[in-house]
CHARMM-style PDB file with segment names, atoms N, HN, CA, C and O in Angstrom:
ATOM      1  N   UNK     1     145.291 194.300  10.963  1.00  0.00      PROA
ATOM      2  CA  UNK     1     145.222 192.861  10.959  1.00  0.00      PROA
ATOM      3  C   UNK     1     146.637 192.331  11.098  1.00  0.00      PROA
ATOM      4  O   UNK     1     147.472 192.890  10.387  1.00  0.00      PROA
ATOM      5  N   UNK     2     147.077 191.299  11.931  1.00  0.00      PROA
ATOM      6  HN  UNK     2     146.399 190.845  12.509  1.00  0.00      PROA
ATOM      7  CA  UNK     2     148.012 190.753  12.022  1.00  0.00      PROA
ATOM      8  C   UNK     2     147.977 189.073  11.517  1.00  0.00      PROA
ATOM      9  O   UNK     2     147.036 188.279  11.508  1.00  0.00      PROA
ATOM     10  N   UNK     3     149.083 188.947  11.205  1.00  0.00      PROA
ATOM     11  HN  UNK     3     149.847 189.592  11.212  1.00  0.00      PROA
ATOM     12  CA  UNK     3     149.676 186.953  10.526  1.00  0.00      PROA
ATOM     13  C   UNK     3     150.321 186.942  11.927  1.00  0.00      PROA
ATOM     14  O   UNK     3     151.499 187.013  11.577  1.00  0.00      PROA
ATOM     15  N   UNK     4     150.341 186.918  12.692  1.00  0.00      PROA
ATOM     16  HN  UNK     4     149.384 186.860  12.976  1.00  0.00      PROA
ATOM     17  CA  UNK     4     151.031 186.775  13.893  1.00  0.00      PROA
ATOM     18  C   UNK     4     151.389 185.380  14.176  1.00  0.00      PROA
ATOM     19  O   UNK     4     152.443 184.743  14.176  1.00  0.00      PROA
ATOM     20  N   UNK     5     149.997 185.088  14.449  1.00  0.00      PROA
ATOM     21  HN  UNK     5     149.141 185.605  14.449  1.00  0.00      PROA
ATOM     22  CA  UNK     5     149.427 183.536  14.611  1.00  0.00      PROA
ATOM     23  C   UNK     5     150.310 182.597  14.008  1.00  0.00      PROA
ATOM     24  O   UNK     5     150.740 181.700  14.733  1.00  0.00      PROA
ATOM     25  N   UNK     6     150.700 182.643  12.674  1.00  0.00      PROA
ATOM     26  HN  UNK     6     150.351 183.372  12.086  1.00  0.00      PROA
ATOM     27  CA  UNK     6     151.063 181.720  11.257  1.00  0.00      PROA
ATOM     28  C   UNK     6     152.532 181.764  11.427  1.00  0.00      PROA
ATOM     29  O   UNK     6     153.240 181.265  10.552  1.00  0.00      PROA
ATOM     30  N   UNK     7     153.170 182.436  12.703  1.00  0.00      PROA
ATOM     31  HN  UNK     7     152.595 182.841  13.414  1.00  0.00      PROA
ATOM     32  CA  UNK     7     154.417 182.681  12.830  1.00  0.00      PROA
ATOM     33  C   UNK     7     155.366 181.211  12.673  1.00  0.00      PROA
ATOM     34  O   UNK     7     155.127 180.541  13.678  1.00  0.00      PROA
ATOM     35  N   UNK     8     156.450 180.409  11.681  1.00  0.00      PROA
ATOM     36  HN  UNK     8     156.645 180.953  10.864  1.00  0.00      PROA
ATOM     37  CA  UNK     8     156.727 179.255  11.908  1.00  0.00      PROA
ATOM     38  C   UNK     8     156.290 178.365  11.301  1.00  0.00      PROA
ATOM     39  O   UNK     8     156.876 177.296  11.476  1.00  0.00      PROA
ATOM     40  N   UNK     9     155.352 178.364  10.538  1.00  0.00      PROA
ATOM     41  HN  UNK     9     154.876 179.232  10.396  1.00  0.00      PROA
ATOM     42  CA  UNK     9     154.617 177.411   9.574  1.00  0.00      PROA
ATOM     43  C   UNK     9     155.070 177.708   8.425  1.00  0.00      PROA
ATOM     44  O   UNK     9     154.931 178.845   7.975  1.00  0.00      PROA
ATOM     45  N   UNK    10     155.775 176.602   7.661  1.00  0.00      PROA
ATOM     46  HN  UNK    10     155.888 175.678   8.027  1.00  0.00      PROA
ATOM     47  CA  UNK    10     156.477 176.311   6.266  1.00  0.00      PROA
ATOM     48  C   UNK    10     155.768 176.763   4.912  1.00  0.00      PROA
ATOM     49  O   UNK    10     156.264 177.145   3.853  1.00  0.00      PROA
ATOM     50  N   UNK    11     154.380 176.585   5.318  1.00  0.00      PROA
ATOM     51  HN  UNK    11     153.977 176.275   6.179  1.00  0.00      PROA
ATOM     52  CA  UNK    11     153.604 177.058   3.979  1.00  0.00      PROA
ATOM     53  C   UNK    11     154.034 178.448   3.720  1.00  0.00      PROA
ATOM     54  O   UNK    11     154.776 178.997   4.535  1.00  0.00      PROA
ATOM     55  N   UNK    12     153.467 179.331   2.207  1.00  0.00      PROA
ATOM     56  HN  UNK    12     152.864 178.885   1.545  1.00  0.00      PROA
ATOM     57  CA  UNK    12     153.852 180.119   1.859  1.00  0.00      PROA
ATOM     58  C   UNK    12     152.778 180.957   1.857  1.00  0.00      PROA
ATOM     59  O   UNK    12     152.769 181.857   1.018  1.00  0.00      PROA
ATOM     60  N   UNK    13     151.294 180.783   3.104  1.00  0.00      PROA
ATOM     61  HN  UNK    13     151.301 180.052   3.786  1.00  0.00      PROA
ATOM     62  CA  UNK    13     149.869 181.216   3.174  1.00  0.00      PROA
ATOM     63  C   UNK    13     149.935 181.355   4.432  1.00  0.00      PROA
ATOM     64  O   UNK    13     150.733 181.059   5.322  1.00  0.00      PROA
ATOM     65  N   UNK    14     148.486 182.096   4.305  1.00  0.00      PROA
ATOM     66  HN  UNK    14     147.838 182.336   3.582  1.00  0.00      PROA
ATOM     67  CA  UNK    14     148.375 181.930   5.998  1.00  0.00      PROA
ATOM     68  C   UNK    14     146.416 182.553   6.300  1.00  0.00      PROA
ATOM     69  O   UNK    14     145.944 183.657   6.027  1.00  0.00      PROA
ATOM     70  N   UNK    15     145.834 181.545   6.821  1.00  0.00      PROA
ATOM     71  HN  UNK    15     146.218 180.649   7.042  1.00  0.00      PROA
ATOM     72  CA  UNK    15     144.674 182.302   6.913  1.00  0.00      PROA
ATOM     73  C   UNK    15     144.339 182.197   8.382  1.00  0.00      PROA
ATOM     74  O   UNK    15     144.806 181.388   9.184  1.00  0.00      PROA
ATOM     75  N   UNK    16     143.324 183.285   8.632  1.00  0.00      PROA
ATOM     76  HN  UNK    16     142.945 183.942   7.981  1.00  0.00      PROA
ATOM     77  CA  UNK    16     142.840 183.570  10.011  1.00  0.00      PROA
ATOM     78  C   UNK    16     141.704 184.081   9.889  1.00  0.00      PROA
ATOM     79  O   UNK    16     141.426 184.645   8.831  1.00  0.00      PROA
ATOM     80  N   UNK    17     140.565 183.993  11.169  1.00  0.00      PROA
ATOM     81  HN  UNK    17     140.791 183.535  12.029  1.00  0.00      PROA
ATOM     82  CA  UNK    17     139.463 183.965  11.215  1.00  0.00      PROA
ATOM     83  C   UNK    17     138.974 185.379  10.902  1.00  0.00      PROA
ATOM     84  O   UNK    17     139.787 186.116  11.460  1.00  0.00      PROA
ATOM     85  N   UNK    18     138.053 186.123  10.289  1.00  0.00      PROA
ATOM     86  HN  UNK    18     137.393 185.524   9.836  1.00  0.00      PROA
ATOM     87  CA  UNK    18     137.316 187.452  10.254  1.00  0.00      PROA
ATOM     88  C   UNK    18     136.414 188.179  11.087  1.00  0.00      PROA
ATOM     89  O   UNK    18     135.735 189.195  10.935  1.00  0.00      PROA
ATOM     90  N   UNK    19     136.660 187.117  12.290  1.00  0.00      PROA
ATOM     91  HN  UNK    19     137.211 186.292  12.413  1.00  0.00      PROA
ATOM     92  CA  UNK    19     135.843 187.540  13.507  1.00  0.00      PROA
ATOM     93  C   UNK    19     134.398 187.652  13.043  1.00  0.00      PROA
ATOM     94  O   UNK    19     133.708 188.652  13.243  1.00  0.00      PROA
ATOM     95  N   UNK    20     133.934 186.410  12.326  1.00  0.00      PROA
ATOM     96  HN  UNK    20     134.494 185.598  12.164  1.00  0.00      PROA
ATOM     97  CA  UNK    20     132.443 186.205  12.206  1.00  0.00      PROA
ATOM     98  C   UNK    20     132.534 184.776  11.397  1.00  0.00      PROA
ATOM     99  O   UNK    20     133.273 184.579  10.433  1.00  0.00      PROA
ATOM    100  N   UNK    21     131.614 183.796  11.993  1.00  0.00      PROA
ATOM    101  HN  UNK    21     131.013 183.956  12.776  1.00  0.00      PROA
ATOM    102  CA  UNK    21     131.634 182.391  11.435  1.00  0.00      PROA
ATOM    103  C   UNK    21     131.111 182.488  10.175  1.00  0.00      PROA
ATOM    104  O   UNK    21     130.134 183.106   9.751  1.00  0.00      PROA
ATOM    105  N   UNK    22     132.166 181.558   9.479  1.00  0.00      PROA
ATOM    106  HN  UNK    22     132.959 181.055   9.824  1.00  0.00      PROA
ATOM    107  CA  UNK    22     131.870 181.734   7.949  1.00  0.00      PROA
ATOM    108  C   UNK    22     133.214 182.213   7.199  1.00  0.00      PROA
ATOM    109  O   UNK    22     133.872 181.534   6.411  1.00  0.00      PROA
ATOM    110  N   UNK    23     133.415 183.223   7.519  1.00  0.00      PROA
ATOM    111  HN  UNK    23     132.881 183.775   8.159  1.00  0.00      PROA
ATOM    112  CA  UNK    23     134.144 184.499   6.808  1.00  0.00      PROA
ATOM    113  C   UNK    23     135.685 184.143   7.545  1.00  0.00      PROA
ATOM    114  O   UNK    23     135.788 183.980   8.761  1.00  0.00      PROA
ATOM    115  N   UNK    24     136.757 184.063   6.668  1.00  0.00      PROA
ATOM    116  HN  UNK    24     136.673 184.196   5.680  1.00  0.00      PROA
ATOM    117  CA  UNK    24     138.418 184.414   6.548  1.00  0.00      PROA
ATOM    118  C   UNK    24     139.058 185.274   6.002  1.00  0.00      PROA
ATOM    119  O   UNK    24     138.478 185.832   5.070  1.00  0.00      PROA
ATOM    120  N   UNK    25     140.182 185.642   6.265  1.00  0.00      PROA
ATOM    121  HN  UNK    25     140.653 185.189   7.022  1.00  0.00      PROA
ATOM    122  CA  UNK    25     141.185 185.827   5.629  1.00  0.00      PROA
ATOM    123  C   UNK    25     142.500 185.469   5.329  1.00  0.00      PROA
ATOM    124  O   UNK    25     143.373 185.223   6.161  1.00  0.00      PROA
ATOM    125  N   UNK    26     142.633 185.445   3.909  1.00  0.00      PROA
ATOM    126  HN  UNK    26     141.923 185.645   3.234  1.00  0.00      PROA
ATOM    127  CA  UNK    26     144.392 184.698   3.760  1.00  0.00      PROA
ATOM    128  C   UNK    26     145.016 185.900   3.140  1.00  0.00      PROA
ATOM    129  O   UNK    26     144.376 186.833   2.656  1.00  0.00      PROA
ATOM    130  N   UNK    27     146.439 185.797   3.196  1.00  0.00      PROA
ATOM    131  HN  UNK    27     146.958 185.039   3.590  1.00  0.00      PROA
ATOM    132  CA  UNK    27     147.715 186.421   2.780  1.00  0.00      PROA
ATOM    133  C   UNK    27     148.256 185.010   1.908  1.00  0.00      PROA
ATOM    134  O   UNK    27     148.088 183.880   2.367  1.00  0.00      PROA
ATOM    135  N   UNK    28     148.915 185.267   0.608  1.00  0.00      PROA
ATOM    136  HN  UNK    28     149.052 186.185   0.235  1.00  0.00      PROA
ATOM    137  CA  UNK    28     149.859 184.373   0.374  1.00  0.00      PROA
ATOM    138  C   UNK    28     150.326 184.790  -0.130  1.00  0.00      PROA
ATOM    139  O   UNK    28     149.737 185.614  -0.830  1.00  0.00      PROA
ATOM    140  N   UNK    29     151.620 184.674  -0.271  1.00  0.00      PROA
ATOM    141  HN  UNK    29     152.098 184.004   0.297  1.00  0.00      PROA
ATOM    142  CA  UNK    29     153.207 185.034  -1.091  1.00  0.00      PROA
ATOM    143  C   UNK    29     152.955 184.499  -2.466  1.00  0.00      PROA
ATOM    144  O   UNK    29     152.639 183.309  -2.455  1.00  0.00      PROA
ATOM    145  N   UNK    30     153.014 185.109  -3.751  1.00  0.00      PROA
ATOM    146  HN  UNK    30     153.270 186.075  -3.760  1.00  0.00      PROA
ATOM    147  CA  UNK    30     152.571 184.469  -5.141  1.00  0.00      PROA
ATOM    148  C   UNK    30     153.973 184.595  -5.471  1.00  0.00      PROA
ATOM    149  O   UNK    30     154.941 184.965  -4.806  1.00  0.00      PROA
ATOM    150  N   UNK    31     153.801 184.073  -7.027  1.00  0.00      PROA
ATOM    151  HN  UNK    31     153.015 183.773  -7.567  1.00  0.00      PROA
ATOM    152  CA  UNK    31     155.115 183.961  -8.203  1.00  0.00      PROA
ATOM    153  C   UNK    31     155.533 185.690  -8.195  1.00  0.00      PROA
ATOM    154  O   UNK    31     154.909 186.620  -7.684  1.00  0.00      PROA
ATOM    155  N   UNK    32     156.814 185.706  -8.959  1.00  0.00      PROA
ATOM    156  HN  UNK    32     157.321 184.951  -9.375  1.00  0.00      PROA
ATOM    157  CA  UNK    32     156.930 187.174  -9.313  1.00  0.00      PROA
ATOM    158  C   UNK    32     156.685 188.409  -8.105  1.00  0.00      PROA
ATOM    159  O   UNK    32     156.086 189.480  -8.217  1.00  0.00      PROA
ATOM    160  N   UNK    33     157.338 187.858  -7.012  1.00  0.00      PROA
ATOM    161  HN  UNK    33     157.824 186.989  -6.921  1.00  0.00      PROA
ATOM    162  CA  UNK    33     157.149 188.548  -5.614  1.00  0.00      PROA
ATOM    163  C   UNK    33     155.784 189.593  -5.642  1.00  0.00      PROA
ATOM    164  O   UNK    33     155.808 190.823  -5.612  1.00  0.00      PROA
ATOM    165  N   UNK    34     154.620 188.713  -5.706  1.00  0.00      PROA
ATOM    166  HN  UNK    34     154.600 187.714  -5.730  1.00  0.00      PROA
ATOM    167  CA  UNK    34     153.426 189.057  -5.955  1.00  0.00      PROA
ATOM    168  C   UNK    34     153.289 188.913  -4.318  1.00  0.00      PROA
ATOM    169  O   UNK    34     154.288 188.688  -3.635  1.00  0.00      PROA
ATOM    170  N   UNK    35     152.009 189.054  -3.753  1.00  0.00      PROA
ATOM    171  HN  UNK    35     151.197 189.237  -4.307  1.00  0.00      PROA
ATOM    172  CA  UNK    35     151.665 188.714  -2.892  1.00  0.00      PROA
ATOM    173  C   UNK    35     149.533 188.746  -2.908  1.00  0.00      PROA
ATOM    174  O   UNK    35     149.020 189.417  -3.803  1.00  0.00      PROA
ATOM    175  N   UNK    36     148.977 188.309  -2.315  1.00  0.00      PROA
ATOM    176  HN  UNK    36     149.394 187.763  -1.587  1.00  0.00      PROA
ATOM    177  CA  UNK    36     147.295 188.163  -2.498  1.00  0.00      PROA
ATOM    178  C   UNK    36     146.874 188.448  -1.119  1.00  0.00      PROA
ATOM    179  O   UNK    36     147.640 188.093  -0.222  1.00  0.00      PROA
ATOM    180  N   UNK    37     145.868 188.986  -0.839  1.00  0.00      PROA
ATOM    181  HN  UNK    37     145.247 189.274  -1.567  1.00  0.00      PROA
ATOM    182  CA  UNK    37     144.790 189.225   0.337  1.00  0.00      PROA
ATOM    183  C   UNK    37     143.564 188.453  -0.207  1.00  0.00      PROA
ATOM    184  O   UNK    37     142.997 188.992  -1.157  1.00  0.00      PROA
ATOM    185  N   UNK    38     143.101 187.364   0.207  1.00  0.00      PROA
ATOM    186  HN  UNK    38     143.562 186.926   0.979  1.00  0.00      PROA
ATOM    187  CA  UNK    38     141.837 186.689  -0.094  1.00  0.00      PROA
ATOM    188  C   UNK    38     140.777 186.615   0.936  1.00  0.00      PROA
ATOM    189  O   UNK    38     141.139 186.168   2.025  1.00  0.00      PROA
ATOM    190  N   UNK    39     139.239 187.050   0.774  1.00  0.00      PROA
ATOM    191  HN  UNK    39     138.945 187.413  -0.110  1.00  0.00      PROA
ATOM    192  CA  UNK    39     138.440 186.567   1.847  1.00  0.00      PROA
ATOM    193  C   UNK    39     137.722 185.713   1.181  1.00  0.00      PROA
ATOM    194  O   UNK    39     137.187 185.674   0.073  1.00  0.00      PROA
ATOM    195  N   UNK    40     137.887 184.600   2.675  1.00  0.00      PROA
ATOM    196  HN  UNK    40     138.321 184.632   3.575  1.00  0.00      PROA
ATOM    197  CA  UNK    40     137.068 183.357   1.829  1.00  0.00      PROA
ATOM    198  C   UNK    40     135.430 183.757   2.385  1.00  0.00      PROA
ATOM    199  O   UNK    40     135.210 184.801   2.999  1.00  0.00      PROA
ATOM    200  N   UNK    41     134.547 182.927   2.116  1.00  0.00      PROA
ATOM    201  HN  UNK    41     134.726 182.079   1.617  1.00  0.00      PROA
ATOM    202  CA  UNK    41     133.005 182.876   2.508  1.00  0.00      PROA
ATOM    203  C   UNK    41     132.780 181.622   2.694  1.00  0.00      PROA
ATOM    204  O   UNK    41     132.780 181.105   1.577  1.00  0.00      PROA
ATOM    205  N   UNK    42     132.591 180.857   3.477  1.00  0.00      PROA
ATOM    206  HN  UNK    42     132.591 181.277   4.385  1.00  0.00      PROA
ATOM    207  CA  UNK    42     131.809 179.653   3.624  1.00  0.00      PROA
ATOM    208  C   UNK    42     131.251 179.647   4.898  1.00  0.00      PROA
ATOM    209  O   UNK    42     132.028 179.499   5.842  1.00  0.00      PROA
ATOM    210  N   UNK    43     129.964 179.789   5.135  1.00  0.00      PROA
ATOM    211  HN  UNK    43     129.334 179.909   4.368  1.00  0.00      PROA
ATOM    212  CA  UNK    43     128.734 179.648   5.646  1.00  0.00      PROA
ATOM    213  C   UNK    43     128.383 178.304   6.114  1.00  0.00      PROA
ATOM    214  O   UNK    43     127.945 177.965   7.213  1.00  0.00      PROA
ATOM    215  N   UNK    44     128.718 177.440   4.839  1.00  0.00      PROA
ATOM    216  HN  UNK    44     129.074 177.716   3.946  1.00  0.00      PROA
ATOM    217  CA  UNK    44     127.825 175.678   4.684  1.00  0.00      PROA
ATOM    218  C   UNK    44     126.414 175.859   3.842  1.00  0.00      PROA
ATOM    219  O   UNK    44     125.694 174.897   3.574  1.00  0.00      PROA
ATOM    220  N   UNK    45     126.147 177.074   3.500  1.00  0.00      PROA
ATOM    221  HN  UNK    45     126.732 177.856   3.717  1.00  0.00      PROA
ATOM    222  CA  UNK    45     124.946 176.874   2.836  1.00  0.00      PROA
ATOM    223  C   UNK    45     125.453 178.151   1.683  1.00  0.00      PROA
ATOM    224  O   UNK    45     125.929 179.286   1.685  1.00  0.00      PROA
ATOM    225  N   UNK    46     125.142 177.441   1.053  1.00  0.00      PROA
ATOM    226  HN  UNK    46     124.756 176.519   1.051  1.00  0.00      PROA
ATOM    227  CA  UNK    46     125.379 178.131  -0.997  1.00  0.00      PROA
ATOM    228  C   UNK    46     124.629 179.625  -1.105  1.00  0.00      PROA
ATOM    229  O   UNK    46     125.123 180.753  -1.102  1.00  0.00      PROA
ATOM    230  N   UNK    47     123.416 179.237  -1.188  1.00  0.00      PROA
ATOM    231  HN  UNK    47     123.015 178.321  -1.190  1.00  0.00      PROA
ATOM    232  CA  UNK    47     122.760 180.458  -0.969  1.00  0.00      PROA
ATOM    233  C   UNK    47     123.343 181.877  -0.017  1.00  0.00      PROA
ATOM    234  O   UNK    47     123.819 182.982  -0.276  1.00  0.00      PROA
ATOM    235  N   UNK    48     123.040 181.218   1.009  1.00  0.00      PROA
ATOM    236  HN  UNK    48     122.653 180.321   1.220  1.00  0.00      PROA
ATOM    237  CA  UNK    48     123.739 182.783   1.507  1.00  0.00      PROA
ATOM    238  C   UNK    48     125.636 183.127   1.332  1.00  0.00      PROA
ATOM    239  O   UNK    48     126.294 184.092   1.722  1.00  0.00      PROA
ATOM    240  N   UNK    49     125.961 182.149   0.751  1.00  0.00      PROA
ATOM    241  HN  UNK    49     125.427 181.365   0.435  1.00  0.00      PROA
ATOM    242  CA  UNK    49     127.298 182.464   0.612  1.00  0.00      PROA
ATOM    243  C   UNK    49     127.228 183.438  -0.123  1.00  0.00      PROA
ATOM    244  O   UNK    49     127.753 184.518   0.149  1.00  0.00      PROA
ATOM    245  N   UNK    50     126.448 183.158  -1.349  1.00  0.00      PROA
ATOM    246  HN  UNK    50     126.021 182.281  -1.569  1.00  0.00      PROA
ATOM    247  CA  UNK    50     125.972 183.592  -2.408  1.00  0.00      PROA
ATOM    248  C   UNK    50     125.625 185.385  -2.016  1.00  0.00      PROA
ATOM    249  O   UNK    50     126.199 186.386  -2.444  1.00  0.00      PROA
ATOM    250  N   UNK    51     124.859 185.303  -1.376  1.00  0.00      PROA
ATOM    251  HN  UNK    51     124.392 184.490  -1.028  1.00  0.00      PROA
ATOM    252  CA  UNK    51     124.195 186.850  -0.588  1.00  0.00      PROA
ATOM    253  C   UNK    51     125.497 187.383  -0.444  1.00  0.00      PROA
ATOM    254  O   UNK    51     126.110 188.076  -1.256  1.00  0.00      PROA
ATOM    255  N   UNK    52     125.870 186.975   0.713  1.00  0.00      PROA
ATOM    256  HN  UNK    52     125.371 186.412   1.372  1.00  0.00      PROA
ATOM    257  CA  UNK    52     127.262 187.629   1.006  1.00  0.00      PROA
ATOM    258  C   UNK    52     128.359 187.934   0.117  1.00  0.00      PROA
ATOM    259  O   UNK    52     129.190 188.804   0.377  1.00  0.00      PROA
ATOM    260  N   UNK    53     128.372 187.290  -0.835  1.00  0.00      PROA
ATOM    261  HN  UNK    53     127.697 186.583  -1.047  1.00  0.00      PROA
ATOM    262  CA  UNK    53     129.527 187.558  -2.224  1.00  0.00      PROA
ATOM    263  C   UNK    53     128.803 188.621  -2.771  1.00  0.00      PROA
ATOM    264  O   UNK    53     129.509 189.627  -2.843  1.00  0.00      PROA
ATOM    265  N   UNK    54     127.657 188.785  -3.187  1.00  0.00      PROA
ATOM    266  HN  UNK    54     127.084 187.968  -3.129  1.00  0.00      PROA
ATOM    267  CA  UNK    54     127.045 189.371  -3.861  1.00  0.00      PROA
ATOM    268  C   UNK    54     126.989 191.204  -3.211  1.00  0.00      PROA
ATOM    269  O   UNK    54     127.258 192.223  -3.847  1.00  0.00      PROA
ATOM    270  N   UNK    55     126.478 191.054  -1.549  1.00  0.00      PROA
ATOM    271  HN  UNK    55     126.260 190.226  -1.032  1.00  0.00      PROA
ATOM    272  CA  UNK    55     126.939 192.151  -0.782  1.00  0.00      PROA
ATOM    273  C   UNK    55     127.836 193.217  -0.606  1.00  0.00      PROA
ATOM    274  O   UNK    55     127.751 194.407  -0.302  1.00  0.00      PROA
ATOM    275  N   UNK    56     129.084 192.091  -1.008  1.00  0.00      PROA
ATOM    276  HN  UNK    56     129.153 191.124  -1.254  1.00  0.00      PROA
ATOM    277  CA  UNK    56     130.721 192.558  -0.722  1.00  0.00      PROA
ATOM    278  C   UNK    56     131.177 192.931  -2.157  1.00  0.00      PROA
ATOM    279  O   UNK    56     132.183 193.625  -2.307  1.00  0.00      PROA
ATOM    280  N   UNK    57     130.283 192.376  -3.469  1.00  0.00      PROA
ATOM    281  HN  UNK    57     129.466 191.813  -3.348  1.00  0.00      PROA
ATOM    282  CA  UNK    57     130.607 192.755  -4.711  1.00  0.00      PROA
ATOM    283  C   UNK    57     130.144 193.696  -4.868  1.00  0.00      PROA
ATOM    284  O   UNK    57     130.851 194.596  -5.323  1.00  0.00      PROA
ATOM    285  N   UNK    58     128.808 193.949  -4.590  1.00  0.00      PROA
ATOM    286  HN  UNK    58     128.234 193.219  -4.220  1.00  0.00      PROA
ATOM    287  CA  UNK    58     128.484 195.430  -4.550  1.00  0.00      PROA
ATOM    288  C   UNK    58     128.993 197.201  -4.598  1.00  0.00      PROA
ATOM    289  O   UNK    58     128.702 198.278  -5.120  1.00  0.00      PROA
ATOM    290  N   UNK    59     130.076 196.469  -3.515  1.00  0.00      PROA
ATOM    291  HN  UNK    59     130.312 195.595  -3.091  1.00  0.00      PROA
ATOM    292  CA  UNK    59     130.721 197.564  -2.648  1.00  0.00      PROA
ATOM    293  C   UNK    59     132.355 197.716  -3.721  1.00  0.00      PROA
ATOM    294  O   UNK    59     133.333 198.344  -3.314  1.00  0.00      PROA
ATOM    295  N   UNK    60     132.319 197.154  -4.791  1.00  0.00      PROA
ATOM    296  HN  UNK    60     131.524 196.644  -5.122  1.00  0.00      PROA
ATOM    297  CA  UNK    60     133.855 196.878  -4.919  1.00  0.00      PROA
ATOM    298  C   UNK    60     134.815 197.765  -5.414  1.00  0.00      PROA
ATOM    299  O   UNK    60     136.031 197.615  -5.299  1.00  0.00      PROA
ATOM    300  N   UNK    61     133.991 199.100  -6.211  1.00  0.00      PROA
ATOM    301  HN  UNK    61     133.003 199.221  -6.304  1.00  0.00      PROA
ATOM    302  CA  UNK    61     134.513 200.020  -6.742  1.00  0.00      PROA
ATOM    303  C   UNK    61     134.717 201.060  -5.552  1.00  0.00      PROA
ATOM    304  O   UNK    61     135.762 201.704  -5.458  1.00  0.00      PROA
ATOM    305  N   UNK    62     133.688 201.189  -4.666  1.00  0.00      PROA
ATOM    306  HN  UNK    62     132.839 200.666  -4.742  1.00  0.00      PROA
ATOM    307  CA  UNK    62     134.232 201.507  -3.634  1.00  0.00      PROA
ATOM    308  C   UNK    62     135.795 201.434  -2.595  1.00  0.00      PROA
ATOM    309  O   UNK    62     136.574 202.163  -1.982  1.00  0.00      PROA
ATOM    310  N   UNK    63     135.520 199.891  -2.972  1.00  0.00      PROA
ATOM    311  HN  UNK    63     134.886 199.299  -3.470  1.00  0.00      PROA
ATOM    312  CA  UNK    63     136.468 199.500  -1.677  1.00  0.00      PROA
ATOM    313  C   UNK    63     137.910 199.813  -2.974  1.00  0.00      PROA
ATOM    314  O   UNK    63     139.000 200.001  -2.433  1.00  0.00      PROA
ATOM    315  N   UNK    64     137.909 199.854  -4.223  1.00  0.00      PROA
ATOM    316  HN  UNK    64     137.024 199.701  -4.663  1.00  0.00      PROA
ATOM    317  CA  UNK    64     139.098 200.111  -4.772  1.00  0.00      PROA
ATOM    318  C   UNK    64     139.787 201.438  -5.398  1.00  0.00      PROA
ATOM    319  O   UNK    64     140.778 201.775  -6.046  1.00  0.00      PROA
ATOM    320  N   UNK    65     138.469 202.048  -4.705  1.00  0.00      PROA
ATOM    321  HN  UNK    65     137.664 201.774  -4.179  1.00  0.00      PROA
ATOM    322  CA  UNK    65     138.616 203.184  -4.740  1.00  0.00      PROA
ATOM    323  C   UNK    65     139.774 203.901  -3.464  1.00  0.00      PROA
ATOM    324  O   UNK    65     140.667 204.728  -3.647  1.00  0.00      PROA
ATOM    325  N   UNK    66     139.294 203.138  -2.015  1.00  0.00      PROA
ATOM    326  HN  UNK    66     138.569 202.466  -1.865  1.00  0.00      PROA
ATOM    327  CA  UNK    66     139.846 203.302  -1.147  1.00  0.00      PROA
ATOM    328  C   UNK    66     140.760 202.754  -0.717  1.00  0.00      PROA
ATOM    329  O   UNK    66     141.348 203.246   0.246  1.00  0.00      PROA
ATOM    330  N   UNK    67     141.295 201.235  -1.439  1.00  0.00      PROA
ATOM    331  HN  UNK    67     140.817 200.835  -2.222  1.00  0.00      PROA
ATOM    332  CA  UNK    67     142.608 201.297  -2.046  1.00  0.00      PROA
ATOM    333  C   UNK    67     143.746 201.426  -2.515  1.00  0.00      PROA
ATOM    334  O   UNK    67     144.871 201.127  -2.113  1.00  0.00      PROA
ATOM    335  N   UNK    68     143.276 201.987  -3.567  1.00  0.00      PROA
ATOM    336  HN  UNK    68     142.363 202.230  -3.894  1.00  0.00      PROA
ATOM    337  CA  UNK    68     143.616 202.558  -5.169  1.00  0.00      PROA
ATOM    338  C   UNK    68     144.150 201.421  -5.242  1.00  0.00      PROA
ATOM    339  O   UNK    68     145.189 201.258  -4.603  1.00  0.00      PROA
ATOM    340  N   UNK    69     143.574 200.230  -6.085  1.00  0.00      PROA
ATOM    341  HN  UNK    69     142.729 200.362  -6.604  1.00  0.00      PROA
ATOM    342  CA  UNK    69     143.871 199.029  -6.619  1.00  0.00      PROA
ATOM    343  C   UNK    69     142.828 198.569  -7.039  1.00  0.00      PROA
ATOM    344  O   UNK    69     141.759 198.936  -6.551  1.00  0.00      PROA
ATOM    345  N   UNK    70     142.894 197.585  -8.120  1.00  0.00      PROA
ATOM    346  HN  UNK    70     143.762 197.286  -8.516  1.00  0.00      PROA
ATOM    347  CA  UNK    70     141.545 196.888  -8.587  1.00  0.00      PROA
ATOM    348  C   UNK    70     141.959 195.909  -8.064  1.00  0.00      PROA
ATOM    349  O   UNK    70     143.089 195.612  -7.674  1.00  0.00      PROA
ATOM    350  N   UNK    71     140.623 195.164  -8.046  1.00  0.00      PROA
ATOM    351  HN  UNK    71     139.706 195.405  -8.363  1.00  0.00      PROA
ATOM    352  CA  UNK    71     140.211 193.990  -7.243  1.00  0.00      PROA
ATOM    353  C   UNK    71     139.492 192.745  -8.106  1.00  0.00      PROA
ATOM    354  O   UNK    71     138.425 192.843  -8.711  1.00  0.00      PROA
ATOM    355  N   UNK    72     140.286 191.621  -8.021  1.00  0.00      PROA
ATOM    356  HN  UNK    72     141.153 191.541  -7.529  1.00  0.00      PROA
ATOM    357  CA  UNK    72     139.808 190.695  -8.913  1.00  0.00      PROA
ATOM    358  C   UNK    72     139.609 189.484  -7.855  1.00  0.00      PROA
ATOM    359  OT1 UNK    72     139.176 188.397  -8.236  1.00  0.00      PROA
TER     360      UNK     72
END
C-alpha cells in the first residue's frame, strides 16, 4: 500500500480508498512518535457496517497473529 497520493498535504493523516465502496484506509502520525493504521467502514447503512465490523473482528487474533501486534 502506498500514501503516495497525500504527498504535500499539511495534515498529519492521510486516507485512501480500499478498493471497495465503503471501506478506507488511514495512516496518521500520533503523540509520542506513535503512528496508527485505521480502516474505516461506512457503507451508509448501519447494519451492514455492522456485518462487516463484525466479519473483520472475527478474524482479529488471526490477523495479530500475523502481525505480531495487538489490535485495538
Amino acid at each position: 500500500m502506498s500514501f503516495g497520493r497525500c504527498k504535500g498535504l499539511s495534515q498529519s493523516w492521510c486516507s485512501i480508498g480500499a478498493g471497495r465502496t465503503g471501506f478506507a484506509y488511514s495512516g496518521a502520525f500520533r503523540t509520542k512518535a506513535r503512528f496508527s493504521v485505521e480502516v474505516y467502514i461506512d457503507t451508509g447503512e448501519k447494519e451492514k457496517n455492522k456485518q462487516f465490523f463484525d466479519r473483520l473482528y472475527a478474524q482479529k487474533e488471526g490477523i495479530e497473529k500475523e502481525i505480531n501486534m495487538a489490535l485495538s
